[in-house]
DRENPA-3360 file (N, C-alpha, C; in nm, 2 decimals, always signed):
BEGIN
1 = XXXXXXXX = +0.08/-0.12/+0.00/+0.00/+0.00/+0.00/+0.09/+0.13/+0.00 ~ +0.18/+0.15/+0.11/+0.30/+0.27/+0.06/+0.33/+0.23/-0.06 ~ +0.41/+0.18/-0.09/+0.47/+0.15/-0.23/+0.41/+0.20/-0.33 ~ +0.27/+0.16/-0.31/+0.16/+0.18/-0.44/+0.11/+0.32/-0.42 ~ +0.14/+0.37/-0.33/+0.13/+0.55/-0.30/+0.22/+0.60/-0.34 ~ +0.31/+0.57/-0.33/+0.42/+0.64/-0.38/+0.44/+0.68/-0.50 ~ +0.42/+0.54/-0.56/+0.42/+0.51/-0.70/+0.31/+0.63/-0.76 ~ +0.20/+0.62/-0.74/+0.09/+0.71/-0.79/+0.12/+0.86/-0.78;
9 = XXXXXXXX = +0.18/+0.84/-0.64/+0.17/+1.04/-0.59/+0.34/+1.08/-0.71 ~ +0.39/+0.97/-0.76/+0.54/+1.05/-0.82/+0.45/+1.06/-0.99 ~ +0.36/+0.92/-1.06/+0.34/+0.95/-1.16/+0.25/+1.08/-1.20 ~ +0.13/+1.10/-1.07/+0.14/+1.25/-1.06/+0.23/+1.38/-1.06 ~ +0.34/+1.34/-0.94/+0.43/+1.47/-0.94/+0.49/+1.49/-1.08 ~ +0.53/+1.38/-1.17/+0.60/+1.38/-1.29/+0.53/+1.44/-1.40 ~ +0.40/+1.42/-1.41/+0.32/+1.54/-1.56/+0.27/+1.66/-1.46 ~ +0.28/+1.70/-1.35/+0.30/+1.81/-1.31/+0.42/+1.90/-1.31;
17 = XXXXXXXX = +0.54/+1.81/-1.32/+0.69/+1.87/-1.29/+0.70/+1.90/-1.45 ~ +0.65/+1.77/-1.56/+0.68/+1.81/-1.69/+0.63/+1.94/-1.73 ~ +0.47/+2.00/-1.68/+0.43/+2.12/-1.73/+0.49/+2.22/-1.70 ~ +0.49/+2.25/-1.54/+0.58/+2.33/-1.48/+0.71/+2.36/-1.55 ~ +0.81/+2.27/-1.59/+0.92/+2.31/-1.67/+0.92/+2.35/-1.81 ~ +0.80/+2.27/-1.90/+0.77/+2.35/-2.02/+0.74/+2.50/-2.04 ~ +0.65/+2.55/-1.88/+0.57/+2.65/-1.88/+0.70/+2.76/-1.90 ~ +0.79/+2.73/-1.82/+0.92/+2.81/-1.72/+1.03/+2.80/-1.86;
25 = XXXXXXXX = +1.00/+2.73/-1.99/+1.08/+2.78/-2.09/+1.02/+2.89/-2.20 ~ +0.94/+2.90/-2.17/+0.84/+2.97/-2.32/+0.80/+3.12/-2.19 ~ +0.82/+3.23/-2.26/+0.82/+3.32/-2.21/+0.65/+3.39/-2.21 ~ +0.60/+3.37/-2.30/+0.46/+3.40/-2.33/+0.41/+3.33/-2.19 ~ +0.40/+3.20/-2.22/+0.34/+3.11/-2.10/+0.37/+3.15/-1.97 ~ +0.53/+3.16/-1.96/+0.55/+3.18/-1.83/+0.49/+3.29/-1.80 ~ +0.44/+3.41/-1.80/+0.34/+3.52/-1.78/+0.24/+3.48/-1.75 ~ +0.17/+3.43/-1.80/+0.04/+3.40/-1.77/-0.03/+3.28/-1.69;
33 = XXXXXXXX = +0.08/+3.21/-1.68/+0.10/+3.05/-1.61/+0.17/+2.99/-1.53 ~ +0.26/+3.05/-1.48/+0.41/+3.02/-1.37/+0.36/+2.96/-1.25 ~ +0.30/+3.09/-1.22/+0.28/+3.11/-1.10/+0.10/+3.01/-1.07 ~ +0.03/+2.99/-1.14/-0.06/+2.89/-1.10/+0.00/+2.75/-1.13 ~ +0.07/+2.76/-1.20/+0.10/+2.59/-1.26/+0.21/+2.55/-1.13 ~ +0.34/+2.65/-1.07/+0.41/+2.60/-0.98/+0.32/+2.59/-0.84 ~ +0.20/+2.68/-0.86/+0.12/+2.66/-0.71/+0.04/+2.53/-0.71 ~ +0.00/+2.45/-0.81/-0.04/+2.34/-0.84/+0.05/+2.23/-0.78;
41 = XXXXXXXX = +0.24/+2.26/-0.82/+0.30/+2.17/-0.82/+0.30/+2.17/-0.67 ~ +0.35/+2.30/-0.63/+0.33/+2.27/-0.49/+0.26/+2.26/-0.34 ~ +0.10/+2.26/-0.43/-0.03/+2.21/-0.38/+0.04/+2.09/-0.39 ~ +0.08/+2.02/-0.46/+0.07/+1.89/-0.48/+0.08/+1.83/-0.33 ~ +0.23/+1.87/-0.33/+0.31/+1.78/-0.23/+0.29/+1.81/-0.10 ~ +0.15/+1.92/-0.05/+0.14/+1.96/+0.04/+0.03/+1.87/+0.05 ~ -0.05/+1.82/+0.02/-0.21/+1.78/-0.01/-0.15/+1.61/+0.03 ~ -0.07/+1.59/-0.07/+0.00/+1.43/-0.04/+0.07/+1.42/+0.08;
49 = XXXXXXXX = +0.17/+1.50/+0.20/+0.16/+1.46/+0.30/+0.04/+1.53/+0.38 ~ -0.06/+1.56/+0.33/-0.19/+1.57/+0.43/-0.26/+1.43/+0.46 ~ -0.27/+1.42/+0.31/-0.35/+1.25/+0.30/-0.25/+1.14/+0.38 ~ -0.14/+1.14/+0.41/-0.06/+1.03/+0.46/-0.10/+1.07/+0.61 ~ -0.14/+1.09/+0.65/-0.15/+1.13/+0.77/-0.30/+1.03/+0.83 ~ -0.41/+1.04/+0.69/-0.52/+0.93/+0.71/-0.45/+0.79/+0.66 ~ -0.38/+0.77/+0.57/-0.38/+0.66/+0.49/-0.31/+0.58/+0.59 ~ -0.17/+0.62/+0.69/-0.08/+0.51/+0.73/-0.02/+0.60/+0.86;
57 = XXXXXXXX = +0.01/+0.50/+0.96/+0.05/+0.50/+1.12/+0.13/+0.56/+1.06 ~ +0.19/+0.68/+1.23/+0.27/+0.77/+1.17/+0.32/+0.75/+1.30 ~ +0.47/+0.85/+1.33/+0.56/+0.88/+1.43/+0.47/+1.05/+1.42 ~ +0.38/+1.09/+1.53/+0.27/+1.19/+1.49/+0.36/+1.32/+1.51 ~ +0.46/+1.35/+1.60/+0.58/+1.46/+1.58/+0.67/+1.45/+1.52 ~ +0.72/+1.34/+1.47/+0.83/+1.34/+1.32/+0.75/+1.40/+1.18 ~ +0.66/+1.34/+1.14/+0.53/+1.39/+1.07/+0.50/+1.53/+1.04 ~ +0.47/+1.58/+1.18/+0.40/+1.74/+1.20/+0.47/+1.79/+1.19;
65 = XXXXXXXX = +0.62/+1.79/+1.23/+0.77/+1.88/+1.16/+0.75/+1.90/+1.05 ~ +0.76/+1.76/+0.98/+0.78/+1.78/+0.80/+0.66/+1.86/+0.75 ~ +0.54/+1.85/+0.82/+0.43/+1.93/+0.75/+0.45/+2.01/+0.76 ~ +0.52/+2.07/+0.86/+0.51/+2.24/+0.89/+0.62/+2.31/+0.80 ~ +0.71/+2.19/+0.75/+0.83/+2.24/+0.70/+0.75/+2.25/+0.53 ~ +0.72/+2.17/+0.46/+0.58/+2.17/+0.37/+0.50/+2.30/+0.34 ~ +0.48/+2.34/+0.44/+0.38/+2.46/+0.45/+0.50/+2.53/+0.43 ~ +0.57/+2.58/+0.47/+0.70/+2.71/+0.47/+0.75/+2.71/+0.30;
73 = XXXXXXXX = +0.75/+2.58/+0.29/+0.83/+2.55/+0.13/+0.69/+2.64/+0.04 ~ +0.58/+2.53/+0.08/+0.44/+2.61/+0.00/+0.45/+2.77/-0.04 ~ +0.47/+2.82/+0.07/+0.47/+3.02/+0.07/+0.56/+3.07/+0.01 ~ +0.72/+3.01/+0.04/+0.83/+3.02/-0.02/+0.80/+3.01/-0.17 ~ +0.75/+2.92/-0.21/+0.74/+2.87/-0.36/+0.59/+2.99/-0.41 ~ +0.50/+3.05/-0.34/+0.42/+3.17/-0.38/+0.45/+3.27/-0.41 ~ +0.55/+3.25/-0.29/+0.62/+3.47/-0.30/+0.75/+3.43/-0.39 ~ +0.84/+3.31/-0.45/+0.89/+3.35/-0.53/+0.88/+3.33/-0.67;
81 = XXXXXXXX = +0.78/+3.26/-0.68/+0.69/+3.28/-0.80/+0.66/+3.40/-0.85 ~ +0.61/+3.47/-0.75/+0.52/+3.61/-0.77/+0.64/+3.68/-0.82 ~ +0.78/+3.66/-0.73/+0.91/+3.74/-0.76/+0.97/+3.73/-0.92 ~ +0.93/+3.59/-0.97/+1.00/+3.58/-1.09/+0.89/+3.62/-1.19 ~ +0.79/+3.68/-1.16/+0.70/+3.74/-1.30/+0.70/+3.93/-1.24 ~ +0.67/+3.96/-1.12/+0.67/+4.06/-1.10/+0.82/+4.16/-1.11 ~ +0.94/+4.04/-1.05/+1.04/+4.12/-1.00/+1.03/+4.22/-0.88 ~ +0.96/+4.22/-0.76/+0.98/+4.29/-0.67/+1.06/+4.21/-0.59;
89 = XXXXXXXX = +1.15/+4.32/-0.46/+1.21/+4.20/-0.41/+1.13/+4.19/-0.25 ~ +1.01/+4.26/-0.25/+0.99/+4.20/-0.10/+0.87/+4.06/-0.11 ~ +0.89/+4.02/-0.23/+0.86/+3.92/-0.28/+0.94/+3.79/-0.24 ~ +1.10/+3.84/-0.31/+1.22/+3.77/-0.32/+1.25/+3.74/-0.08 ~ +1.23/+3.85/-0.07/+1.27/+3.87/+0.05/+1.12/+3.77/+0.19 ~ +1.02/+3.73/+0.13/+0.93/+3.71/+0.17/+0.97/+3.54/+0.14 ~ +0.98/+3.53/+0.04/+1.06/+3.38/+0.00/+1.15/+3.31/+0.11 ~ +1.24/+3.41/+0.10/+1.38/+3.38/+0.16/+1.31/+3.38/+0.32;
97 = XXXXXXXX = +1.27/+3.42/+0.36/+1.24/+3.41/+0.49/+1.18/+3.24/+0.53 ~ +1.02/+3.24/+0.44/+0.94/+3.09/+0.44/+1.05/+2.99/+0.40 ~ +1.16/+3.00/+0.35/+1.23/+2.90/+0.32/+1.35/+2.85/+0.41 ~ +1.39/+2.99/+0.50/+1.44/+2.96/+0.62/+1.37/+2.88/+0.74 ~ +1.27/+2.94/+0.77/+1.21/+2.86/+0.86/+1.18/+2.68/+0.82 ~ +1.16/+2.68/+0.67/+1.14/+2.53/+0.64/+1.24/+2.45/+0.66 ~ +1.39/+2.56/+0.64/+1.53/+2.48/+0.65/+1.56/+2.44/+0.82 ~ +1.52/+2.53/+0.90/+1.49/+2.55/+1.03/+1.42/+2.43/+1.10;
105 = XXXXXXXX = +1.29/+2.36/+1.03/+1.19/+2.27/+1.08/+1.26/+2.15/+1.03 ~ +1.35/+2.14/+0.91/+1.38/+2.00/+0.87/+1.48/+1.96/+0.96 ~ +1.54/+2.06/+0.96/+1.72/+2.09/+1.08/+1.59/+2.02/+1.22 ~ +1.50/+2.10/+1.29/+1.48/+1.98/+1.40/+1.44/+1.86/+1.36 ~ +1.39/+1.84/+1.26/+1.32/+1.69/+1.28/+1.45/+1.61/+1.26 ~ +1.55/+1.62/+1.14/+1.69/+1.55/+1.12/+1.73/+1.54/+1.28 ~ +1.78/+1.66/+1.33/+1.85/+1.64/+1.46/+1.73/+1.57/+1.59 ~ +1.60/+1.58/+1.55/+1.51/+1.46/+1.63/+1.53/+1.34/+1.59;
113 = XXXXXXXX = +1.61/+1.27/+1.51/+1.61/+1.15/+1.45/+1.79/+1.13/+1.48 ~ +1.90/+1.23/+1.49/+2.02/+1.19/+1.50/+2.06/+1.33/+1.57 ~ +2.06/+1.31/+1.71/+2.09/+1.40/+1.79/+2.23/+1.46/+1.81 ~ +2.31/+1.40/+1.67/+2.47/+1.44/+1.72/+2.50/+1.60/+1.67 ~ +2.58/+1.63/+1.75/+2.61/+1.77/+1.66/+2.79/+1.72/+1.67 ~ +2.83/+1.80/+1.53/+2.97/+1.75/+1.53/+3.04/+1.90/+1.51 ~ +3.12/+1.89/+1.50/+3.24/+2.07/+1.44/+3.21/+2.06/+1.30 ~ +3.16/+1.93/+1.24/+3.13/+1.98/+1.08/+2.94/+2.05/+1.05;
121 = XXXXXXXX = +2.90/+2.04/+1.15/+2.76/+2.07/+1.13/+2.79/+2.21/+1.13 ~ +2.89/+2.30/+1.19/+2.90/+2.40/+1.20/+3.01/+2.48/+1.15 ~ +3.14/+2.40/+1.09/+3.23/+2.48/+0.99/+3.16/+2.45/+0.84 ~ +3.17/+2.33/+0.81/+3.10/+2.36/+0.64/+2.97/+2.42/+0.64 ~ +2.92/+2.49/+0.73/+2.79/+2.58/+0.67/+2.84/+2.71/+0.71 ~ +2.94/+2.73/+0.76/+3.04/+2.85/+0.80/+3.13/+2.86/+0.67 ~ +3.19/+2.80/+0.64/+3.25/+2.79/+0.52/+3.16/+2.85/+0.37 ~ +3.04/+2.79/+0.39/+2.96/+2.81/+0.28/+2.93/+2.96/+0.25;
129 = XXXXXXXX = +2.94/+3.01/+0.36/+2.91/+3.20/+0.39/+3.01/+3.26/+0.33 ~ +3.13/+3.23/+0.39/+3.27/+3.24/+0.27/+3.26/+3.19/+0.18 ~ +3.22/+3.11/+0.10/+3.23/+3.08/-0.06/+3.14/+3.17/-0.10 ~ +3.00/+3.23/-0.07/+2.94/+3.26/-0.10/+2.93/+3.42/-0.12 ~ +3.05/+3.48/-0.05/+3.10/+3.61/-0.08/+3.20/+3.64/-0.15 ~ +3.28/+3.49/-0.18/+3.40/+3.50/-0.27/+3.31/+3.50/-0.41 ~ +3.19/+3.42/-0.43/+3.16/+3.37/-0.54/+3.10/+3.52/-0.61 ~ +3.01/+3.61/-0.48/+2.98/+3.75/-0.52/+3.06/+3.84/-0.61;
137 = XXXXXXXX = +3.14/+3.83/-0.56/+3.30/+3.87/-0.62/+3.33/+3.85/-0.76 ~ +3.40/+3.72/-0.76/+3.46/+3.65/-0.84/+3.34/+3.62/-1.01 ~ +3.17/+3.62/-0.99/+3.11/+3.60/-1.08/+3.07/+3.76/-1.11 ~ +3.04/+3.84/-1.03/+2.99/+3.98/-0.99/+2.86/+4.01/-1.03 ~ +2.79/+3.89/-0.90/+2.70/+3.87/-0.86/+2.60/+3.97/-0.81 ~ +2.46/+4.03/-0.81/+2.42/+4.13/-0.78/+2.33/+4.13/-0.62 ~ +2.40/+4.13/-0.52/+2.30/+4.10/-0.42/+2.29/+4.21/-0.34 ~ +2.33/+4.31/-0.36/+2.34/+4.44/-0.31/+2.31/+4.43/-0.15;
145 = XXXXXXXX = +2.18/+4.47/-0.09/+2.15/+4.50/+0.05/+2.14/+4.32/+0.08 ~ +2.08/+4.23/+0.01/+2.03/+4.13/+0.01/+2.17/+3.97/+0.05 ~ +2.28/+4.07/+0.06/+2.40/+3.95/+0.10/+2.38/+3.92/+0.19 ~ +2.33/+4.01/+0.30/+2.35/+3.95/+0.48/+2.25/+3.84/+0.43 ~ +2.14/+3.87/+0.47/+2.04/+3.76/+0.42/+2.06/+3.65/+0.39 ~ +2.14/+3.66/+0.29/+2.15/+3.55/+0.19/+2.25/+3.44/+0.22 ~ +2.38/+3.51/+0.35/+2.45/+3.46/+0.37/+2.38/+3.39/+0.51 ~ +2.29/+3.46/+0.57/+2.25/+3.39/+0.64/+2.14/+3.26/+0.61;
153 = XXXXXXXX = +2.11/+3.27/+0.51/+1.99/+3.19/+0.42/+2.12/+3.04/+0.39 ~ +2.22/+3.06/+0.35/+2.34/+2.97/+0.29/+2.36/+2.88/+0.41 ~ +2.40/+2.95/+0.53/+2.43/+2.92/+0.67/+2.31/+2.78/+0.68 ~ +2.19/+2.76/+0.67/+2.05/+2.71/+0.73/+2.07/+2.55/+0.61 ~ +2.09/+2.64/+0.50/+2.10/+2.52/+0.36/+2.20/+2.46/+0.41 ~ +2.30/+2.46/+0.43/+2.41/+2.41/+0.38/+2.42/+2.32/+0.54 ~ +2.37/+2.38/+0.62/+2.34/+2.28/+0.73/+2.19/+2.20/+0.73 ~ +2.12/+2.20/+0.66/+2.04/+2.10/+0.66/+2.12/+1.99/+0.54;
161 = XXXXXXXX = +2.20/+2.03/+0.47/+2.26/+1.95/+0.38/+2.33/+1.85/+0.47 ~ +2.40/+1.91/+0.53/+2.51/+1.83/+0.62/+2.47/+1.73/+0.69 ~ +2.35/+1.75/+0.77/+2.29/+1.71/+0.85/+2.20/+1.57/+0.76 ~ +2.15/+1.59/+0.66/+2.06/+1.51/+0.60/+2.18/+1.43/+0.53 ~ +2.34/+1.39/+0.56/+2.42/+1.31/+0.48/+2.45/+1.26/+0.61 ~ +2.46/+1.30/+0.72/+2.48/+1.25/+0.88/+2.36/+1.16/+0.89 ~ +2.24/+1.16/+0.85/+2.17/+1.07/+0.83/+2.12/+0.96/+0.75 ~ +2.23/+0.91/+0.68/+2.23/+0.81/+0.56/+2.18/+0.68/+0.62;
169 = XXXXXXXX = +2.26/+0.71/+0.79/+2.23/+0.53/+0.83/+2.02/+0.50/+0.83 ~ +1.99/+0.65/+0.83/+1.82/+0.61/+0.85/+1.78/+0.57/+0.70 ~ +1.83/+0.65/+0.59/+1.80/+0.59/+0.51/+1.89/+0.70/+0.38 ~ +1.93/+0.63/+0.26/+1.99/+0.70/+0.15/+1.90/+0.81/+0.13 ~ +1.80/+0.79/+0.12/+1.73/+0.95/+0.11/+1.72/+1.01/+0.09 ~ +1.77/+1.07/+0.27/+1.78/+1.18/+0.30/+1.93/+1.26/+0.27 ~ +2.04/+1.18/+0.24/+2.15/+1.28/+0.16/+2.12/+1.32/+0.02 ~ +2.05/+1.24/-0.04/+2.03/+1.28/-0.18/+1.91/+1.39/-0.21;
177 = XXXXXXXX = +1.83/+1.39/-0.08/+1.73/+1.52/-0.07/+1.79/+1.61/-0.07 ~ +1.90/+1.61/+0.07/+1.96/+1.73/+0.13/+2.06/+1.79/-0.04 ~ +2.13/+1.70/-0.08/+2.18/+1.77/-0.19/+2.15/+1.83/-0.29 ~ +2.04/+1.76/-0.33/+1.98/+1.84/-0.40/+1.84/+1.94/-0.40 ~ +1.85/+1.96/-0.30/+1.83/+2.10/-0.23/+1.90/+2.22/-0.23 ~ +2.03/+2.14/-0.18/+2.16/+2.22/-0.19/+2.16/+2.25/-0.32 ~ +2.15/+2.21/-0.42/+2.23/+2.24/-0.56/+2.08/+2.29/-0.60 ~ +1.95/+2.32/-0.59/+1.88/+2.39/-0.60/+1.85/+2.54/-0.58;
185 = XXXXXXXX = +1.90/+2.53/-0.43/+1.89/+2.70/-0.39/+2.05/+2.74/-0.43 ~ +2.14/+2.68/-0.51/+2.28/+2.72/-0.53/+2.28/+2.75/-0.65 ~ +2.18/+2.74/-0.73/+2.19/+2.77/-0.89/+2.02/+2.89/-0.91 ~ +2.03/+2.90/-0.75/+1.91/+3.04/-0.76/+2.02/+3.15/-0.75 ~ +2.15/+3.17/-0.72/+2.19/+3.22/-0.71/+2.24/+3.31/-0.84 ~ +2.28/+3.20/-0.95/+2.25/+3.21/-1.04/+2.20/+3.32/-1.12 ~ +2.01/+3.25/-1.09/+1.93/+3.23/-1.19/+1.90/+3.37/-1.11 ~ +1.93/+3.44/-1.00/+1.85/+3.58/-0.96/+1.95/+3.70/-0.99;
193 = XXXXXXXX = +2.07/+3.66/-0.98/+2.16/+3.76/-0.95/+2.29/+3.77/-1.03 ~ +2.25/+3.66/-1.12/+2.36/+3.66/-1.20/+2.36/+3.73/-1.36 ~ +2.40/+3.79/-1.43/+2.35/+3.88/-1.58/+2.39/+3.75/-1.63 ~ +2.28/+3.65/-1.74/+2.31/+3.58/-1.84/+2.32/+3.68/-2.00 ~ +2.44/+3.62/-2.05/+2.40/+3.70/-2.20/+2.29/+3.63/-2.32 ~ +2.34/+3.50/-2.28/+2.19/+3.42/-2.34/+2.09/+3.38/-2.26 ~ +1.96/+3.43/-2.34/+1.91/+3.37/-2.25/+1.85/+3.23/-2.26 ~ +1.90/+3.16/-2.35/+1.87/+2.98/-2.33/+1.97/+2.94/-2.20;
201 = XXXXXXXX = +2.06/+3.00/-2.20/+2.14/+2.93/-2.00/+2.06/+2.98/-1.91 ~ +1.97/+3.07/-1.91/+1.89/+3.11/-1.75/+1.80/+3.02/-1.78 ~ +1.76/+3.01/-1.90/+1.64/+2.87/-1.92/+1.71/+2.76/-1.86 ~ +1.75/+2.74/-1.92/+1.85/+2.59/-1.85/+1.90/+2.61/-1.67 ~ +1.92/+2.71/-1.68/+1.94/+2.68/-1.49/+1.83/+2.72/-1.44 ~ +1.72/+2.77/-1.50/+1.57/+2.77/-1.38/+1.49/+2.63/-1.41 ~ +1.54/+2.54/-1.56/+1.46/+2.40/-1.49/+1.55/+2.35/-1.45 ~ +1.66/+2.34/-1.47/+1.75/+2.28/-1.32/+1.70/+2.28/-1.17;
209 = XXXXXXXX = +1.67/+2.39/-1.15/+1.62/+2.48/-0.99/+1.54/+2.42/-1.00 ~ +1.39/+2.42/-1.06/+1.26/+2.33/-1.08/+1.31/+2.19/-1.07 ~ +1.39/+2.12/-1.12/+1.40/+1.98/-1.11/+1.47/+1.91/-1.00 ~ +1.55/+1.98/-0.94/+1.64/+1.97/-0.83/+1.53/+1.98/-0.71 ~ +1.48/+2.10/-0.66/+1.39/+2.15/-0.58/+1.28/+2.02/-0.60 ~ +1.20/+1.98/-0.66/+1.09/+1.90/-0.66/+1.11/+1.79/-0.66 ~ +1.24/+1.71/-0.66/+1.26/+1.57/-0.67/+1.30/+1.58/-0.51 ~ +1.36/+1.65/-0.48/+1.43/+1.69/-0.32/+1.25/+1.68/-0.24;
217 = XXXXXXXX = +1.18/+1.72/-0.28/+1.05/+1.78/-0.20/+1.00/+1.61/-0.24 ~ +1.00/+1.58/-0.32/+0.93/+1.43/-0.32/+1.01/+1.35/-0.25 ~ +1.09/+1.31/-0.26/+1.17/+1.19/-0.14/+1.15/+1.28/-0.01 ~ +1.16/+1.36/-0.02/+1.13/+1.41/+0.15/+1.00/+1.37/+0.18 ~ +0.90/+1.35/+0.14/+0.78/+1.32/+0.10/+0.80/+1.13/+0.12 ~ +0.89/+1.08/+0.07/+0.85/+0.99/+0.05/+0.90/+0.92/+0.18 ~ +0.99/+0.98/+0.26/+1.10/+0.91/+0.33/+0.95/+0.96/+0.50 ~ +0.87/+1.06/+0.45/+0.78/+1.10/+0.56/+0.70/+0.98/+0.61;
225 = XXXX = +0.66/+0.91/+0.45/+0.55/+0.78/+0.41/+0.65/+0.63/+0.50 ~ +0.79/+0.66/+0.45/+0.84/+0.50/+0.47/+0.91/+0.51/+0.64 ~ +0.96/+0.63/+0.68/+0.99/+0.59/+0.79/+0.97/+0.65/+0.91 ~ +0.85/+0.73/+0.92/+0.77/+0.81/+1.05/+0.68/+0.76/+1.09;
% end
């Protein structure tokens, strides 16, 4: 019965992930469509761990983390939608916040499942703050007021990454969530702040972002179903 949930809720996520990415290449479309089609995608995966909640016995606070973390991604994924048709940034900055707190809820539920804290949970996401000002630099990157932020946004990622590979013994997973997560919100950096001269490469790294981001959100999904 999981299995066969799974299976259904991905053949769904997949001709939803397929529109969403067709929409997000064609510029006409993406105007008129972005922003209902990605709220669709991420209705999805909010609605499917609602339903898991009737369908199969749960660990009921391992669970309620991930939903609340669900909900954060949900808002995050509205206001930066809104950001990439409108371009305002208290949009961008409304994003960045819902997506902290989601990095924030997954960081407890991981450290409720593997309570170690090590010196790497806290230099490689320290580290990451420094790459992430060298990279400003070195690409000449536009993040003007929005660095602190962002460095503190890097700091939360890069420690939920860490953290979700500290947890392999629970299951493969969750490193492969956490990373490509990681390599999601690391090619928004990219896709927000960086001048492409063509624009078929910002096409190509915003379905990246889309494909990385939603595959990450489905095993997290799926790992909710198989081991909570």
């Amino acid at each position: 019965m999981v299995l066969k949930t799974i299976g259904l809720s991905a053949v769904i996520y997949i001709l939803l992930l397929t529109v969403l990415v067709r929409v997000s290449q064609d510029d006409e479309k993406k105007k008129r469509h972005y922003v209902p089609v990605k709220m669709l995608c991420s209705g999805a995966f909010l609605l499917f761990m609602v339903l898991s909640f009737f369908l199969f016995p749960m660990n009921g606070k391992g669970r309620i983390i991930l939903l609340i973390a669900f909900v954060f991604c949900f808002l995050g994924d509205l206001f930066m939608g809104l950001y990439n048709i409108k371009r305002k940034k208290r949009f961008m900055i409304a994003g960045v916040i819902a997506f902290l707190y989601a990095h924030v809820s997954f960081l407890v539920f991981l450290f409720h499942a593997d309570m170690r804290l090590t010196v790497l949970n806290i230099l490689i996401p320290a580290t990451a703050i420094v790459a992430l000002v060298m990279f400003s630099k070195k690409f000449h990157l536009h993040f003007g007021r929005l660095l602190v932020p962002a460095c503190v946004y890097s700091f939360f990622v890069t420690s939920f990454m860490v953290k979700s590979i500290e947890c392999v013994k629970i299951t493969m997973l969750w490193p492969v969530a956490g990373i490509l997560f990681f390599l999601s919100d690391f090619s928004l950096i990219f896709l927000y702040f960086f001048y492409f001269k063509e624009k078929k490469h910002e096409k190509l790294v915003h379905a990246f972002n889309l494909l990385t981001y939603y595959v990450s959100i489905f095993l997290i999904y799926s790992v909710a179903i198989l081991f909570t």
